[in-house]
N, C-alpha and C positions, 0 to 999 in steps of 0.2 A: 701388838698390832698385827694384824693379816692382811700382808703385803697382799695378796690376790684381792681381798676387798676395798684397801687402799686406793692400791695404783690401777684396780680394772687388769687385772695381768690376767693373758691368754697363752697360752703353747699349746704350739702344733707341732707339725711335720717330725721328721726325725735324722740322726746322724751322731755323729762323734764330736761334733764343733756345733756351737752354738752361734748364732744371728740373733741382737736384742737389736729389738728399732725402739728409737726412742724421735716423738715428732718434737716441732719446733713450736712458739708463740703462736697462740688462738688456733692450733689444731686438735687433733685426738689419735688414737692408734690405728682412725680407721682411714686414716691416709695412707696408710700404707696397702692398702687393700690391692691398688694397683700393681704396686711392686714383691711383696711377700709371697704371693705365691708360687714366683718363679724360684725360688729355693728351698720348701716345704717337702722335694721329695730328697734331697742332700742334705740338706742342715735341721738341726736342731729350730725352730724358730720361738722368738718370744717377743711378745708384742706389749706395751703397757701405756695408761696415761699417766703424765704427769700430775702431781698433785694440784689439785684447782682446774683441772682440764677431764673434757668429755665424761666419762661416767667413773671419774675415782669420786672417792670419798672426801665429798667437801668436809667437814666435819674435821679429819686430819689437817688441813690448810691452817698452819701454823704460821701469822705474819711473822715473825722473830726468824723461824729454824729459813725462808722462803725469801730473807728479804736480801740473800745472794747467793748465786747460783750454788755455791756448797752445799747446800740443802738437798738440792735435789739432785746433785752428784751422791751425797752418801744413799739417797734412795738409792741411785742407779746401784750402787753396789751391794744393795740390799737384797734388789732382787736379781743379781748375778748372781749372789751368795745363794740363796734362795730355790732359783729356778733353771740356772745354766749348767752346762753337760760339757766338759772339753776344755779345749782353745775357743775362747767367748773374742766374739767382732763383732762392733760396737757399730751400729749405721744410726748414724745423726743425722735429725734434717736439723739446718740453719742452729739455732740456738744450744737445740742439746748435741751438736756436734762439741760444742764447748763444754758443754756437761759433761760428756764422756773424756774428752782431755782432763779436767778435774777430777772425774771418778780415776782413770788411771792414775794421775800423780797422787793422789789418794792411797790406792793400792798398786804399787809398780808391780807389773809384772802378770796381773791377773787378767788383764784384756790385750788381747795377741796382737788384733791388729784394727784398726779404724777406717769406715767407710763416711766422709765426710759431707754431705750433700748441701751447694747452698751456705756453705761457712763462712763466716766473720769475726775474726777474733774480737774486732774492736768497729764499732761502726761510723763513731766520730774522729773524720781526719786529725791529725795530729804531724809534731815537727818532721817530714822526713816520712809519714808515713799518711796513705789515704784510702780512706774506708767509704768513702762515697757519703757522708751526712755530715754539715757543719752541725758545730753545737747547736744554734738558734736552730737548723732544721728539728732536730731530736726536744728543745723545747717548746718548741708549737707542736711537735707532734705528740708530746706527753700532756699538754696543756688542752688539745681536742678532745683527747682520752678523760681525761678530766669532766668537761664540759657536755662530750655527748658521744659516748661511748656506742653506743648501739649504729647512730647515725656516721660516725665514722668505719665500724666495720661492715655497714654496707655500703660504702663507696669506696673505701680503699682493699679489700677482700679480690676485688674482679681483679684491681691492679695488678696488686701483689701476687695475683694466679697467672697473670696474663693465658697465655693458653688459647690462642685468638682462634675460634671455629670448637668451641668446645666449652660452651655455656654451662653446660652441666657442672663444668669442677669448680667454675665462679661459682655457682649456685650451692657445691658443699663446703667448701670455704668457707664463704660470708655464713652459712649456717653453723658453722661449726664457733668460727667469730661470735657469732650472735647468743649462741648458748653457753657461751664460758660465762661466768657471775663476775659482772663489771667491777666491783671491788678488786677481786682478785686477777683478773688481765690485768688493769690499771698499774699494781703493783708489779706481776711479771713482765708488763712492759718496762717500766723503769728498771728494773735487774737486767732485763733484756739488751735496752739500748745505749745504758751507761755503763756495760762490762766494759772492760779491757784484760782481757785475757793473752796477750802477744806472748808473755813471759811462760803462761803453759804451753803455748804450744811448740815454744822452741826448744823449750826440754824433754819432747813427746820421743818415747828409743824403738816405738814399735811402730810397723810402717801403716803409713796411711795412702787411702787414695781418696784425692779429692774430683766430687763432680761439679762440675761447675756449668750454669749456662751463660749461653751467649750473650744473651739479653736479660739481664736480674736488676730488679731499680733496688733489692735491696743488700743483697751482693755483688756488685760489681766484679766482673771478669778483672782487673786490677789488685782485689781482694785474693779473690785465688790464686793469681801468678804471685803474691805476697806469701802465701802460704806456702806453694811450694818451694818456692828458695829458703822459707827459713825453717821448716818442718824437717827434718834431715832424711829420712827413709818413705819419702813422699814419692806418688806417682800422681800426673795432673791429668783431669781426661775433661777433655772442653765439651761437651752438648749442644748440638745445635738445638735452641728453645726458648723460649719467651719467656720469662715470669721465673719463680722461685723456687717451685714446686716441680721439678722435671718428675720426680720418682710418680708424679701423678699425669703429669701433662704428655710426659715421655720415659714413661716407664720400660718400653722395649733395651731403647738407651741405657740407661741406668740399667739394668740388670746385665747388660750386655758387656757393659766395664765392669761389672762385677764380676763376674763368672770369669773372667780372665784373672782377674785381683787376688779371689776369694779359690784360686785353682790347687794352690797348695796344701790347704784342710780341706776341700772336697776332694782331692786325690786318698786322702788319709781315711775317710769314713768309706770311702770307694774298696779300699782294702781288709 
């Protein structure tokens, strides 16, 4: 298989450490468009879609290998193998921030450190612990998906961007929504919002920084202050932002806690 025609994989920039962005549910790699180029002249960068998303190779969309997120964890470390140069750090939005927690415990040891954007181990509350979604929430939401796929991701796309004064990035959203193949979201939604991932991420030994915004109907600020107490080598940096997508809505932010994060492998390629 040719991981570049697969997964859509682009590298840029250059450096001795590598940057893999990997986006979250109903997006593509060109979310990051925002945010990537603030590290293209220090790092290695590589960008990719996940299988069933933006321009990878429908065709590879394997319901069986896709129908939990290990699937597309061993992708991610497919194309570490693959296309990464160095100490590799992992930038998750929302979903595959969890993907990159399972590619590491996967391969311990091979991804140095994690950039968490937007994460949720687990989205449906539970004893003792609260993820912002009762169950019935997440089965009427998988039951719309269902019923009128397209019609939901143009009304809930604007939400889930929030980004109030900045119409534009609803408008790539919902398009990006709009062009994933309904079959195939359908199911990565259900992987998506019946994970419970807690148990990865509390055995994570390489450190992470989590961003988190202020205002996320689908990560709750509660969600990340979760994270950092049980992540052990975590650093939490709050955003001031609407919606779920800061790397898009408030991408100066988000690079700006990066570059502080990410200081000790650009000191190294610096040398």
């Amino acid at each position: 298989m040719d991981l570049r025609h697969r997964n859509n994989v682009h590298v840029m920039g250059g450096g001795m450490a590598t940057l893999v962005f990997s986006h979250g549910f109903g997006c593509n790699q060109a979310m990051w468009n925002y945010l990537a180029p603030h590290f293209t002249e220090r790092f290695r960068v590589v960008m990719y879609d996940l299988v069933g998303a933006g321009l990878s190779d429908l065709i590879a969309f394997d319901k069986t290998k896709y129908d939990t997120l290990d699937g597309y964890a061993r992708d991610l470390n497919e194309i570490i193998a693959a296309y990464a140069q160095g100490p590799v750090i992992l930038v998750g939005h929302s979903v595959s921030a969890m993907i990159g927690a399972l590619a590491d415990r996967l391969l311990p040891g091979r991804i140095a450190a994690h950039v968490m954007i937007g994460p949720s181990p687990r989205y449906i509350d539970d004893a003792g612990y609260v993820g912002g979604f009762k169950r019935s929430d997440i089965d009427d939401l998988l039951d719309t998906l269902d019923s009128n796929y397209l019609g939901w991701s143009s009304a809930m796309a604007p939400v889930i961007m929030g980004a109030p004064g900045q119409p534009e990035l609803s408008e790539a959203l919902t398009e990006s929504f709009c062009r994933t193949e309904p079959d195939i979201a359908r199911q990565f939604a259900r992987v998506t919002f019946m994970s419970d991932n807690r148990e990865d991420v509390i055995g994570l030994a390489a450190p992470v920084l989590i961003l988190q915004s202020s205002d996320d109907l689908i990560a709750p600020v509660v969600v990340g202050e979760y994270l950092h107490r049980v992540v052990p080598n975590s650093t939490y940096y709050l955003i001031d932002n609407i919606g779920h997508c800061p790397h898009m809505s408030a991408p100066a932010a988000c690079a700006a806690a990066m570059h502080s994060f990410l200081a000790p492998w650009a000191v190294a390629h610096a040398n």
